[in-house]
N, C-alpha and C positions, 0 to 999 in steps of 0.2 A: 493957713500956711503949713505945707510938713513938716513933720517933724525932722532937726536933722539924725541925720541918719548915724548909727553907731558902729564903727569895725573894732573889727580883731583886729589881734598882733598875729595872731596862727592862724592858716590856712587850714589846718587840718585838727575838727574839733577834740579836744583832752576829755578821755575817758573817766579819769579822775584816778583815785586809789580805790584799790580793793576793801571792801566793808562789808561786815557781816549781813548787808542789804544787797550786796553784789558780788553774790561768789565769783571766784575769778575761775575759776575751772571749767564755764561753759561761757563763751563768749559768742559765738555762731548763731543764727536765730533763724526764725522766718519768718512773715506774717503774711495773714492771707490780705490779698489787695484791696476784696469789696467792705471787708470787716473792717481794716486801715482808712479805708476814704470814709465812711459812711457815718462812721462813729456811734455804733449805737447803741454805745455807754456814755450818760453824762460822763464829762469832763469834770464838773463839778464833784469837790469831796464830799458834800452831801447835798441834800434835795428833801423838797417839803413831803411831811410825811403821809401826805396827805394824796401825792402826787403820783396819781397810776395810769397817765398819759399823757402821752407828747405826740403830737404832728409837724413835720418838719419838711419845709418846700426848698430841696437845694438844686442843685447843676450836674447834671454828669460830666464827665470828661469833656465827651464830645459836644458840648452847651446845651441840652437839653431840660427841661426843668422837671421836678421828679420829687415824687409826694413818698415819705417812710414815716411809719406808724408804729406805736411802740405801747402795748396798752398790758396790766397785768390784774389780776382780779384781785376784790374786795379783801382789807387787810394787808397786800402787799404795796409794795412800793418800788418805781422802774430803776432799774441798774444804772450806777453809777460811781464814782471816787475809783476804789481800786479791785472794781469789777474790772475795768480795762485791765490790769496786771494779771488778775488771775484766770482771765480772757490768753490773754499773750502766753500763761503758763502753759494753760491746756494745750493750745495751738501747738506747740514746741512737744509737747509730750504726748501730743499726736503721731508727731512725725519721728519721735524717737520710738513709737509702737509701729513704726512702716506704715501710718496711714489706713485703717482696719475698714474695713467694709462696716463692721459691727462695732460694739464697745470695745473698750481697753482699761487695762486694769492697773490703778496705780496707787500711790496712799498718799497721808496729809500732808507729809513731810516734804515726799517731792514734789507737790505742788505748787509748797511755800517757795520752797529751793526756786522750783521753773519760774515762779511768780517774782522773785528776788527780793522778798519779804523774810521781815526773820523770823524767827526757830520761836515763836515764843505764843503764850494761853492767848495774848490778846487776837493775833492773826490768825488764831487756830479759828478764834469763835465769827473773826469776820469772815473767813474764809467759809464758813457754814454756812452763815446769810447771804453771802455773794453765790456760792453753787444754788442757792434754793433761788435764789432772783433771775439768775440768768437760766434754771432750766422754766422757771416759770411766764416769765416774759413772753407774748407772743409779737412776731412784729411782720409788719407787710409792707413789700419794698414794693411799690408800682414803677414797675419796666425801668429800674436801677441795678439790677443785683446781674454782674458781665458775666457770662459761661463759658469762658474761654476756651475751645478746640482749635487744636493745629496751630495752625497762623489765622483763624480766623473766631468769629466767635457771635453773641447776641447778648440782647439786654431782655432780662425775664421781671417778669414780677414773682414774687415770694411769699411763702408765710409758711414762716418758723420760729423756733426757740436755736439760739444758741446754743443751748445743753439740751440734744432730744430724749436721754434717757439716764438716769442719774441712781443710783443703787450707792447705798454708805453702812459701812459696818462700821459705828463708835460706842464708844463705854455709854454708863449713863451719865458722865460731866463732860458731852461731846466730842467732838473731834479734838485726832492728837496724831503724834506723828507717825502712830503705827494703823491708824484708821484708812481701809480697805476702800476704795473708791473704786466703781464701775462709772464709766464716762461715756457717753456716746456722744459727739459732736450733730449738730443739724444738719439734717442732708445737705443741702446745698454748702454750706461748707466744706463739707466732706469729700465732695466732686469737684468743688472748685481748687482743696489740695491737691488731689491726685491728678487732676489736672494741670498743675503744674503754674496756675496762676497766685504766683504768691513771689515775692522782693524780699531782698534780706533785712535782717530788724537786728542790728548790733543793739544786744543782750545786755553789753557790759555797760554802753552809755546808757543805754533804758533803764536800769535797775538804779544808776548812780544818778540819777535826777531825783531832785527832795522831793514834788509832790506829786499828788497824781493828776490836776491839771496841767505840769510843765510836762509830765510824761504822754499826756494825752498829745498835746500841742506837739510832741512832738513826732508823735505816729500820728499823725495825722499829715505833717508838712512831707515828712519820710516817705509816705503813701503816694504824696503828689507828686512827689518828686522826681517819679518815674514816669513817661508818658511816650508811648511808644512811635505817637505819632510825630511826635520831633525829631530834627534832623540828628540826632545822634542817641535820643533813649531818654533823655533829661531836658526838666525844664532848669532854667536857673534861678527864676522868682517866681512866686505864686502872688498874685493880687484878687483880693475879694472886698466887696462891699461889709464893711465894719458888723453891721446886722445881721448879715446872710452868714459870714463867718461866726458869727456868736450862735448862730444857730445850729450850725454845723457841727460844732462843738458839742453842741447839749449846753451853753451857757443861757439860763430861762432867767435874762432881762432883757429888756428894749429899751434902757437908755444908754447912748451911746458913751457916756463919760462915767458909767459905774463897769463897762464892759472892757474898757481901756484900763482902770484903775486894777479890774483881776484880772486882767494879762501881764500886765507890766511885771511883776515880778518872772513870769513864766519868759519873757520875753529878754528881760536882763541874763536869766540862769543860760538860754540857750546862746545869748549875742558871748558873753562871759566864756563860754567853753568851748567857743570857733564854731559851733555849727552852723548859726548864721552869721552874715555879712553885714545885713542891716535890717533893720525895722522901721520903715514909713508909713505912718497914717497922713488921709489929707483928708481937708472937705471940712463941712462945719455939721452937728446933727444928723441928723439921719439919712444926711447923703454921705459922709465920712465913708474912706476905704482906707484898706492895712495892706501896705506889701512888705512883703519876706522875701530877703533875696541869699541866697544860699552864701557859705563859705567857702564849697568846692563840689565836687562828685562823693557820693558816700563811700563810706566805706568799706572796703571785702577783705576781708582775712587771706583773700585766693587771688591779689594783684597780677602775677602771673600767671593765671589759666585765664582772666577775663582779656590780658594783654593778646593770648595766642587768639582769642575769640574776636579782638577786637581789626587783628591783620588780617582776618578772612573775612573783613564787610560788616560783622556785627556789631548794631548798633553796642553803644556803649553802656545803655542803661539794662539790655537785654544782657552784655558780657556779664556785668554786675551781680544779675539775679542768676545765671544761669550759673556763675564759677562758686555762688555762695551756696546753692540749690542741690547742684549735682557738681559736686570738684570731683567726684572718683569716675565721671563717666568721660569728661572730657578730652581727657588724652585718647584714648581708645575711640570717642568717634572722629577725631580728628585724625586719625590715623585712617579710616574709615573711607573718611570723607576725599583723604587728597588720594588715595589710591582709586577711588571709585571715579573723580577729576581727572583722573591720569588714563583713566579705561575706558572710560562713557563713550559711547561711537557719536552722543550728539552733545552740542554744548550745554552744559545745564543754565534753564535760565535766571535761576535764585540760586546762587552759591551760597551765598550767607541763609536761606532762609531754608534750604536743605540742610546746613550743619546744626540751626538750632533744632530741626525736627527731629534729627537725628539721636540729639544731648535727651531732648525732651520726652522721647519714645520710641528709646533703642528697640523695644518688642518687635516695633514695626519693618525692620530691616533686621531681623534674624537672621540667618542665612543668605539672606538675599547682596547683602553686601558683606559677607563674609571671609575675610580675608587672614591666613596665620599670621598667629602671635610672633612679635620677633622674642628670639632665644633669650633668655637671661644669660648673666654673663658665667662662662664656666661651660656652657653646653656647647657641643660638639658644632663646626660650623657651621650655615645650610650649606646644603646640596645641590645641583644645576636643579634636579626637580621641585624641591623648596621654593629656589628662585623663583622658577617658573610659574606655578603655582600661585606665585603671589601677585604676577602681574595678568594674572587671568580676568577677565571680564565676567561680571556678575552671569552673564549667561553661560558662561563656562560653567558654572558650579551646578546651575543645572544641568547640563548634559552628563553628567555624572551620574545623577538618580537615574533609578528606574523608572517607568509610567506612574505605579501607585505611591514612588516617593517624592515626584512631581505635583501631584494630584493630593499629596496629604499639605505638602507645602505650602501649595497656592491657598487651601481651602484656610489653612490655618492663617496665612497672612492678612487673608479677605477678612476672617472675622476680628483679627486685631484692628483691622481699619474699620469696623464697624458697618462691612456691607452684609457679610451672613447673617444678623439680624431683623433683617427687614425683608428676605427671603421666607418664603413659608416653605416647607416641608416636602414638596413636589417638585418646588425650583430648583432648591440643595440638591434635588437625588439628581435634575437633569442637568446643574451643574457638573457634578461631580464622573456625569456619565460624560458628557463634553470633554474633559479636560483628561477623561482616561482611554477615551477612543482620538484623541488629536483633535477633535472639531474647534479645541479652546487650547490656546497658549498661554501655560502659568506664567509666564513673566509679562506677556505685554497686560495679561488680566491683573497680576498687582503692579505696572506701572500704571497704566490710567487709573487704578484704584488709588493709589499713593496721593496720583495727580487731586483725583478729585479731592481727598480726604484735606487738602489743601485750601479749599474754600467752605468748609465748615461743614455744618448738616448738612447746607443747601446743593451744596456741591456731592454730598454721598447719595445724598435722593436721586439727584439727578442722572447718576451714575448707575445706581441700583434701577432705573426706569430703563436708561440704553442697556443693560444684559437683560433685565426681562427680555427688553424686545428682540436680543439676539440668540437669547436661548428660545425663544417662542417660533424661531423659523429653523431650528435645527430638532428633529422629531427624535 
């Protein structure tokens, strides 16, 4: 029989108070999505010591079933308790270094701070054993790990470490809060941030959960929570088979009523603080399943930029990530966007999936939708040429350049879309001689290029094959 079920009284889950465990002064987060679904840190606060691998068969998104391996060499022991935290730290203080191609440089203290751990020797010395686990860990994700491009995207297989490069300057009685940290994240990490696949992870409820399985539990539901292929960006309940879920987790038991017994607290703390709705298990043994059914939509610090995102077609879980992700680019490409709506000589056929390309990789419309800033207040009014000016058609802006600043334009926009890449070194030069004798028009060349880059690699290959063959009939 199910269990019944438990509500709130609030809709909308309580943060809690401020505590030397959750500074209040950063509340905003990120987290990367395949890191959040995948979990590959036990949940558990700790694990046998003995224990330097796990195999684990779960589901993608899309129902697929998908094998990740998680193995560390002799001596060691695989990540888990509040490796997740100091996981989450990094993540965040990635993204406060702009996301580096290379390392970034940070020390102990704000590690702890990012992690929401306190100030003190004991966290210092776990924090030392948790960097040497997670750069040491190796693990392979078979055809699980999403590579998100454009609006489109694939499922790779992997093998990395979490921490791919790790340098520490501490005393001889270890780390402390003035100890020198060099960090490099795993590549695919790395790409999948700048990529812009990564949901927002409120900081302040994450830090203010007592342990680190109810914080797991809850970047994990957090994770799911988003799903783009539903009619508005969210799901509202997530249901899994009781085992498959324990698994998922990193919880290493197969009985189902010792795996109920250590959630239940995790599962009171989150029903307790509005995040969830309810908690049902049904079924008897090892057929038993657990559904979570949400309290609401999460939360954004940026309610009104996700609202303007959400009146132009954007899904709602996409508004979400994108007003928590990027709030300062928002307004500026919605300005963008309804001016460029308002000029386009043809209907666009994604309005909503051109504004988020837009939020997501302004580079790529540099100039090309380029339109003046309006005045601040105090500066002289515009002008009839101002006006005008602004209600010009992207083509307009280039009949302005000259041939070779036509031709720098195009070349530059191509390789932001990733098709000068796959050019060699003869094709470039008889590009470039095309687009400065007229044989090649820079605008319609980065609109089918834009187009394509819209359907992922497959669509730029494809793309990249039609100009070979039209630069191969123009000598």
């Amino acid at each position: 029989m199910a269990k019944p079920a438990k509500k709130t009284e609030k809709p909308a889950y309580r943060r809690g108070p401020a505590t030397p465990d959750s500074p209040p002064d950063v509340s905003a987060g990120m987290d990367e999505l395949n890191l959040g679904r995948l979990t590959l840190n036990s949940a558990q606060k700790t694990v046998p010591p003995e224990m330097r691998r796990w195999e684990k068969n779960i589901l993608t998104p899309d129902g697929r079933p998908v094998v990740v391996v998680c193995a560390v060499e002799e001596g060691e022991v695989v990540p888990h308790g509040l490796d997740n935290d100091f996981m989450v730290g990094l993540i965040n203080l990635c993204f406060e270094a702009g996301v580096p191609n290379g390392p970034f440089t940070t020390t102990g203290y704000a590690i702890l701070k990012a992690a929401g751990l306190p100030d003190s020797a004991q966290y210092y010395r776990a924090m030392q054993a948790s960097l040497r686990r997670l750069s040491k860990a190796k693990y392979s994700v078979d055809e699980a790990w999403y590579r998100h491009q454009g609006r489109a995207g694939e499922w790779l297989s992997q093998e990395f470490s979490q921490i791919s490069y790790l340098a520490v300057r501490r005393s001889s009685t270890g780390l402390s809060a003035r100890s020198v940290i060099v960090v490099q994240l795993g590549v695919p990490i790395v790409e999948s941030l700048r990529a812009g696949y990564i949901k927002p992870l409120d900081l302040d409820f994450y830090r203010s959960l007592s342990q680190p399985l109810v914080r797991a539990l809850y970047r994990q539901l957090d994770a799911l929570h988003f799903d783009e292929t539903t009619e508005n960006g969210l799901v509202k309940e997530v249901t899994a088979p009781l085992l498959g879920w324990a698994v998922r987790l990193g919880l290493f038991s197969d009985r189902p009523d010792n795996i109920l017994r250590s959630l239940q607290p995790a599962h009171d703390e989150l029903l307790n603080r509005g995040y969830l709705g309810q908690v049902e298990h049904d079924g008897r043994g090892r057929q038993r399943t657990i559904r979570y059914v949400f309290a609401g939509p999460p939360r954004t610090d940026h309610p009104e930029l996700a609202a303007l995102l959400t009146q132009q077609g954007v899904k709602e879980g996409m508004a979400l990530r994108l007003s928590a992700t990027f709030p300062e680019r928002i307004e500026d490409a919605l300005r963008k966007f309804k001016h460029y709506l308002g000029t386009a000589r043809k209907p666009v056929g994604n309005p909503a999936g051109l504004l988020v390309a837009m939020i997501k990789s302004p580079e790529q419309y540099d100039g090309f939708l380029d339109i003046p800033s309006p005045p601040s207040s105090g500066l002289p009014p515009k002008t009839p040429q101002v006006e005008e000016a602004e209600t010009q058609a992207p083509e307009r802006y280039l009949e302005r350049l000259d041939p070779s600043e036509r031709q720098a334009w195009a070349l530059k926009q191509l390789g932001l879309l990733g098709i000068m890449k796959h050019l060699t070194v003869a094709e470039r030069a008889l590009l470039g001689e095309a687009l400065s004798r007229g044989a090649a028009d820079a605008s319609t060349l980065v609109k089918q290029a834009t187009a394509a880059s819209f359907s992922g690699a497959a669509g730029v290959l494809e793309y990249v094959d039609e100009l070979r063959r039209a630069l191969s009939t123009h000598p």
